[in-house]
C-alpha positions as CSV (number, residue, x, y, z in Angstrom):
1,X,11.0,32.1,14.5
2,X,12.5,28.7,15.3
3,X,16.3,29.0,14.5
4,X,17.1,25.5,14.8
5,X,15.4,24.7,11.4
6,X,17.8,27.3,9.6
7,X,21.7,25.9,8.6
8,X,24.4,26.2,6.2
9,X,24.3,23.2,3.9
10,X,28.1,22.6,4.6
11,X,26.7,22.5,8.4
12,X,24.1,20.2,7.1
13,X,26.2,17.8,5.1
14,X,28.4,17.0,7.8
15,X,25.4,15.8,10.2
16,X,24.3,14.6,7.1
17,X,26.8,12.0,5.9
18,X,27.0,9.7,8.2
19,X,23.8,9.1,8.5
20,X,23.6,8.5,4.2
21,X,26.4,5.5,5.0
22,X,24.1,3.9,7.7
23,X,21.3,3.5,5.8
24,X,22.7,0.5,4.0
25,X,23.0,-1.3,7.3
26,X,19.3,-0.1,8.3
27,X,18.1,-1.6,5.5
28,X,14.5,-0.2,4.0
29,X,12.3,1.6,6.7
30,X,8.8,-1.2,5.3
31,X,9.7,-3.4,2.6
32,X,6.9,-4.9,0.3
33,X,8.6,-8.0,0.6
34,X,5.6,-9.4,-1.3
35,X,7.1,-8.1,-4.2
36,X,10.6,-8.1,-4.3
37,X,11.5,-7.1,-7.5
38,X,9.6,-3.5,-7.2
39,X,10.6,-3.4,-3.1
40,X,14.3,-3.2,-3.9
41,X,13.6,-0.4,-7.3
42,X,11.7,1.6,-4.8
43,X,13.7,0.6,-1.3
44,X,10.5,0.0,0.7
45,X,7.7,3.1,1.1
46,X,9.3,5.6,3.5
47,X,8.2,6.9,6.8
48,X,7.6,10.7,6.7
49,X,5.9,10.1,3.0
50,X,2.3,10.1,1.7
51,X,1.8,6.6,-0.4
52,X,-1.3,6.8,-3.0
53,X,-2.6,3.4,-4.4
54,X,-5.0,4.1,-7.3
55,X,-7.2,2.7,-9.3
56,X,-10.7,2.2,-11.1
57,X,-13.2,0.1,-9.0
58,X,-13.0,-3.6,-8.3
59,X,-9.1,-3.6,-9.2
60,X,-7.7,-5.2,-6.5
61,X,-6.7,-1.7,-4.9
62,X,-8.1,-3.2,-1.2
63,X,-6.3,-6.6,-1.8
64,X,-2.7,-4.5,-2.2
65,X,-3.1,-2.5,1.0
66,X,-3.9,-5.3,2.6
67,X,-0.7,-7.4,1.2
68,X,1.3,-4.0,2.3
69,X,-0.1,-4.0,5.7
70,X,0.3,-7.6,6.4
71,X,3.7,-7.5,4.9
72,X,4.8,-4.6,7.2
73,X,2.9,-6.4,10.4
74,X,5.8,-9.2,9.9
75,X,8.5,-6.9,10.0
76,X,7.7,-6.0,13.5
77,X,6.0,-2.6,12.4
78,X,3.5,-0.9,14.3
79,X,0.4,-0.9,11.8
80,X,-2.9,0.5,11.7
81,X,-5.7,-0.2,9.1
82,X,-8.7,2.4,9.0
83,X,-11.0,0.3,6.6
84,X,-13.6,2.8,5.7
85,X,-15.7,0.6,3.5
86,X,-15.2,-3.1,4.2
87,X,-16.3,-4.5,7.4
88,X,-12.7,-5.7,9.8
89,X,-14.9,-9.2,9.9
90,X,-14.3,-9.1,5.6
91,X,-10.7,-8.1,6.0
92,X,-9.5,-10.9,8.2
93,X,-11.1,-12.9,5.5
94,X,-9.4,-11.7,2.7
95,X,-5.9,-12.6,4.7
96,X,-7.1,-15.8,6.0
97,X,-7.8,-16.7,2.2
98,X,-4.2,-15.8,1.0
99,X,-2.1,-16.4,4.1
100,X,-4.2,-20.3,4.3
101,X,-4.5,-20.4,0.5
102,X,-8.3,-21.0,0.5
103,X,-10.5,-19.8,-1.9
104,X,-12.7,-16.9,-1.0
105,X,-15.5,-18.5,-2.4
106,X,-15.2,-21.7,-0.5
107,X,-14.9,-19.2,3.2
108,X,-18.1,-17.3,1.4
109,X,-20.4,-20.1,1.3
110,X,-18.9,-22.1,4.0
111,X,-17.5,-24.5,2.0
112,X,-14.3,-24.9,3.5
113,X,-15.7,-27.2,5.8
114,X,-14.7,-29.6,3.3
115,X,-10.7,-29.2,3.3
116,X,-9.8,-31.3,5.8
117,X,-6.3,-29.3,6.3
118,X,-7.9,-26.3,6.6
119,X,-8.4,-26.2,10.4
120,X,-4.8,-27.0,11.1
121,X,-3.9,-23.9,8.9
122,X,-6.6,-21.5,10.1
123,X,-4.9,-22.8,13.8
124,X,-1.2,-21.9,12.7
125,X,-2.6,-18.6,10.8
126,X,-3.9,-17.4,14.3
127,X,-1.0,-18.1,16.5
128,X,0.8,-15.9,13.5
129,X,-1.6,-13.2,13.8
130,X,-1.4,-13.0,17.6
131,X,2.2,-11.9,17.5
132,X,1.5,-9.2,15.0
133,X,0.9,-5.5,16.1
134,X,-1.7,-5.1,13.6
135,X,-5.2,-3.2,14.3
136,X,-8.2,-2.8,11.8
137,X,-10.8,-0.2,12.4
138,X,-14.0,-0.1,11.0
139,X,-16.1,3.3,9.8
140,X,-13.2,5.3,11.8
141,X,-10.4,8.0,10.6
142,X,-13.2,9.5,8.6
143,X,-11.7,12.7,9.8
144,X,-8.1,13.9,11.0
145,X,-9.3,14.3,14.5
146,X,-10.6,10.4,14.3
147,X,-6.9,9.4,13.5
148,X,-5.1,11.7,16.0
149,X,-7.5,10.1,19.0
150,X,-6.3,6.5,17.6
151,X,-3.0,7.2,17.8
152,X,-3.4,8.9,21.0
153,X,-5.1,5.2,22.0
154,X,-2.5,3.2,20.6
155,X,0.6,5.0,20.6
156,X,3.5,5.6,18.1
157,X,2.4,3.8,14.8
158,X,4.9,2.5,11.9
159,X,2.7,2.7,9.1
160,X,-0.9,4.1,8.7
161,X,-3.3,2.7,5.7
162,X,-6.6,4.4,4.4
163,X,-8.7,2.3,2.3
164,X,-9.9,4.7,0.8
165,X,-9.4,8.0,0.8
166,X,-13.3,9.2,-1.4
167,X,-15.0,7.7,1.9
168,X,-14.1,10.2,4.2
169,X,-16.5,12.6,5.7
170,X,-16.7,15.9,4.2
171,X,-19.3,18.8,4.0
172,X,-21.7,18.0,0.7
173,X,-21.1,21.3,-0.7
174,X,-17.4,21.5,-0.1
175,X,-16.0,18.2,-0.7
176,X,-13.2,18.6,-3.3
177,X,-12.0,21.2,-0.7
178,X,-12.2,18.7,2.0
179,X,-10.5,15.9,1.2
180,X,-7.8,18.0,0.0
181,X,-7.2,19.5,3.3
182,X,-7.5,15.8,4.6
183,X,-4.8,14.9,2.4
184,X,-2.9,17.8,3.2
185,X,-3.4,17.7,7.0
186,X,-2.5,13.9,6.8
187,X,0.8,14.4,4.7
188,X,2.1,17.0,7.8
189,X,1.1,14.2,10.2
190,X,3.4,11.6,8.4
191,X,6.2,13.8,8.5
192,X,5.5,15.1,12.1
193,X,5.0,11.9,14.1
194,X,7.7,9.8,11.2
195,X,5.1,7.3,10.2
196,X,4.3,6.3,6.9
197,X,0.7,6.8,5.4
198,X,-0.7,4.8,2.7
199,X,-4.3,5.7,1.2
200,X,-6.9,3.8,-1.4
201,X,-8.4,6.6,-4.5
202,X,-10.5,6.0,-6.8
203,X,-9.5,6.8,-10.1
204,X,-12.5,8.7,-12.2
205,X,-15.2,6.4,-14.2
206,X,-16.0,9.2,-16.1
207,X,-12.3,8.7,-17.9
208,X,-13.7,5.9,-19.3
209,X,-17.3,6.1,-20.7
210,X,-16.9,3.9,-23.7
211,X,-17.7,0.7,-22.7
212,X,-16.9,-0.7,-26.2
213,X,-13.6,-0.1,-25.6
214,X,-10.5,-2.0,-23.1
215,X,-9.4,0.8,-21.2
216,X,-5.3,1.5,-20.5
217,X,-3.6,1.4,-17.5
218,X,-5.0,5.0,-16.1
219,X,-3.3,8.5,-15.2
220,X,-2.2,10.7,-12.3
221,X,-4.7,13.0,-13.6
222,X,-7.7,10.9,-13.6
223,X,-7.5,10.8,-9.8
224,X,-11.2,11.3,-8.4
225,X,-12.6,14.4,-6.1
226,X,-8.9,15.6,-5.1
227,X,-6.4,17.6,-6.7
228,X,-3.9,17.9,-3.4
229,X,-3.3,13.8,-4.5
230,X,-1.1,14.1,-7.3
231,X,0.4,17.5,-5.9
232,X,1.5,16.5,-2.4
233,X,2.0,12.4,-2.9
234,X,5.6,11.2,-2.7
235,X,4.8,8.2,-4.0
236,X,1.7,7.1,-6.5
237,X,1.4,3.9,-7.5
238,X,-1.6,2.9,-9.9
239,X,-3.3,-0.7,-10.4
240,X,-4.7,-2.1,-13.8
241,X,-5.8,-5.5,-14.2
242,X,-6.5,-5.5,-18.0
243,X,-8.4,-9.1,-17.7
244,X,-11.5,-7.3,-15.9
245,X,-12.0,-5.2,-19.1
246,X,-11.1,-8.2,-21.4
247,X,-14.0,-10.2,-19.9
248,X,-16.5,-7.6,-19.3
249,X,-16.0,-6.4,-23.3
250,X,-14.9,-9.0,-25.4
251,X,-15.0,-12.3,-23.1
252,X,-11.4,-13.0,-24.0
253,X,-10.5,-15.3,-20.7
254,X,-7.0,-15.0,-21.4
255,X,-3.8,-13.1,-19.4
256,X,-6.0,-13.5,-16.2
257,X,-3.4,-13.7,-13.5
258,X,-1.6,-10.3,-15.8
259,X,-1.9,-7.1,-13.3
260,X,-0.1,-3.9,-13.8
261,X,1.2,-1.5,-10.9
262,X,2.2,1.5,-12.6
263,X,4.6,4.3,-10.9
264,X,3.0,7.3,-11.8
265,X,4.9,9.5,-9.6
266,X,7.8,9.3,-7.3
267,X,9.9,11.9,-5.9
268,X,13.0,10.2,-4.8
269,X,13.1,7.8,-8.0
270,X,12.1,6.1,-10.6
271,X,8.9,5.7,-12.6
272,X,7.6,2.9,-14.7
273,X,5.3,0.5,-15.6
274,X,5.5,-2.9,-13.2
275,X,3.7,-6.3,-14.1
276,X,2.8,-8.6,-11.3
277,X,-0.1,-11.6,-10.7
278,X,-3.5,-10.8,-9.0
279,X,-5.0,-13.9,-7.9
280,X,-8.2,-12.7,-6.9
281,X,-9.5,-16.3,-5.7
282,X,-6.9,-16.0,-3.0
283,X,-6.6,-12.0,-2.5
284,X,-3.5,-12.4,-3.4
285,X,-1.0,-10.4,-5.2
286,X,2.6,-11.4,-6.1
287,X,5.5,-11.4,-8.4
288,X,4.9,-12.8,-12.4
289,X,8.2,-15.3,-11.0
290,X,8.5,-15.5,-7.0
291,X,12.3,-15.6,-7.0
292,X,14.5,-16.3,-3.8
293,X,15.4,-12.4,-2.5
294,X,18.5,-12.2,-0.7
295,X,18.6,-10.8,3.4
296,X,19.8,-7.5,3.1
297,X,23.3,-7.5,5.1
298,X,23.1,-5.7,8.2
299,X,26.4,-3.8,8.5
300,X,28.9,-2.3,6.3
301,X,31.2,-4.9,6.9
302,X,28.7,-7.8,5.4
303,X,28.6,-5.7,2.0
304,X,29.7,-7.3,-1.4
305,X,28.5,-4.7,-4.2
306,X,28.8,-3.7,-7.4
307,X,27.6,-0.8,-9.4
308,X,25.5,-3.7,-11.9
309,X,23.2,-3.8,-8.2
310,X,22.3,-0.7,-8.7
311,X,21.4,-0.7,-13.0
């Protein structure tokens, strides 16, 4: 029996403290500063914590992780992207087309020939991306042993991201068992080696069979192949882009830019629906109105609060 993980919580409170009035001055472990508004009711994603991002196919689920992994890559975090459907060729796209703000249908067909400013951007992009300790990996992390050799590779990691979590490989017969040990062993790696993991699910199409019908913004419960997900998650967050239905059903073209992020579940917080923008011509997710976000001060000393900050 290890002793040192047994304490009075008076013992505990007094290590305890000060390190509760230096987190102000630490500001948010990875901020989603791409979305400012639901970065500061959340304070970031944590390290230590297991971060679902759900949702029914063709949602935009990829284009978020990608925004979060970008996002944390400019904060100077350590970042690893296991893409375990998309090629890393088709991920660098998808950022070229929102960090240069080209269409992805003009880099599909090779169109972008054409915009004259594009190569000065594409050149700027690069010398960005060059500073950035970002890695994608293709087909890998399938298993837990995959992810422990690439860390072994490339050291101490910030932030881990899974897109997505149905891909892995599991036994035929015992899948539902699998990836919920996956999940599980994952969740104990987070909090051992203090990184943060993000994974893409799939929510369920049989939740929605009627096709004559615009589907709501989905459930925890509707979560595909994995019950460990909405048990051991600190965090789910669930996409909904209503337009996709809209079109597919009725045609209605309006509300396209309107995309939901719905937290589901979140153990140190609140819950609630979120809307946002999806711009899927540029990959792009944002805020409804991109409004200035102040720098968070970084000492005690720099602080001008009130309690209305925190309603």
């Amino acid at each position: 029996m290890n002793f040192n993980d047994i304490a009075h919580p008076s013992d505990i409170l007094i290590d305890l403290i000060p390190d509760i009035k230096e987190r102000w001055g630490r500001g948010k472990d990875i901020s989603l500063s791409f979305l400012p508004t639901l970065d500061k009711k959340l304070w970031g994603i944590k390290r230590k914590n297991l971060v679902v991002i759900a949702g029914r196919p063709t949602m935009g689920k990829s284009d978020l992780l990608l925004n979060i992994a970008y996002s944390a890559a400019t904060q100077k975090k350590k970042v690893l992207f296991f893409s375990l459907e998309m090629s890393k060729e088709k991920c660098v796209e998808r950022l070229i087309s929102d960090r240069c703000e080209v269409e992805n249908t003009l880099l599909e067909t090779g169109q972008v020939i054409y915009k004259k400013e594009f190569d000065d951007k594409i050149q700027e992009f690069y010398e960005e991306l060059k500073t950035l300790d970002l890695i994608f990996l293709e087909s890998h992390g399938k298993t837990i042993p995959e992810i422990l050799n690439i860390i072994e590779n490339f050291g101490k990691q910030d932030l881990i991201i899974i897109d997505y979590v149905n891909m892995i490989k599991t036994p035929l017969n015992q899948r539902r068992g699998a990836i919920d040990e996956y999940i599980k062993d994952l969740r104990v790696m987070a909090k051992d080696m203090n990184f943060c993991a993000v994974i893409g699910a799939q929510i369920s199409r049989e939740t929605h069979k009627n096709k004559d019908s615009i589907p709501k913004c989905p459930n925890m419960w509707e979560l595909k192949e994995s019950g460990a997900l909405e048990e051991i998650a600190d965090l789910i967050l669930i996409v909904h882009w209503e337009h996709k239905y809209k079109y597919e059903v009725e045609g209605i073209e309006d509300d396209k830019e309107k995309y939901i992020i719905k937290v589901a579940k979140n153990k140190e917080g609140r819950t609630g629906e979120f809307e946002c923008r999806i711009q899927p011509q540029f990959c792009r997710i944002s805020e409804v109105e991109e409004k200035p976000y102040p720098d968070i001060p970084r000492n005690n000393a720099e602080l001008n609060i009130s309690r209305k900050d925190f309603e």
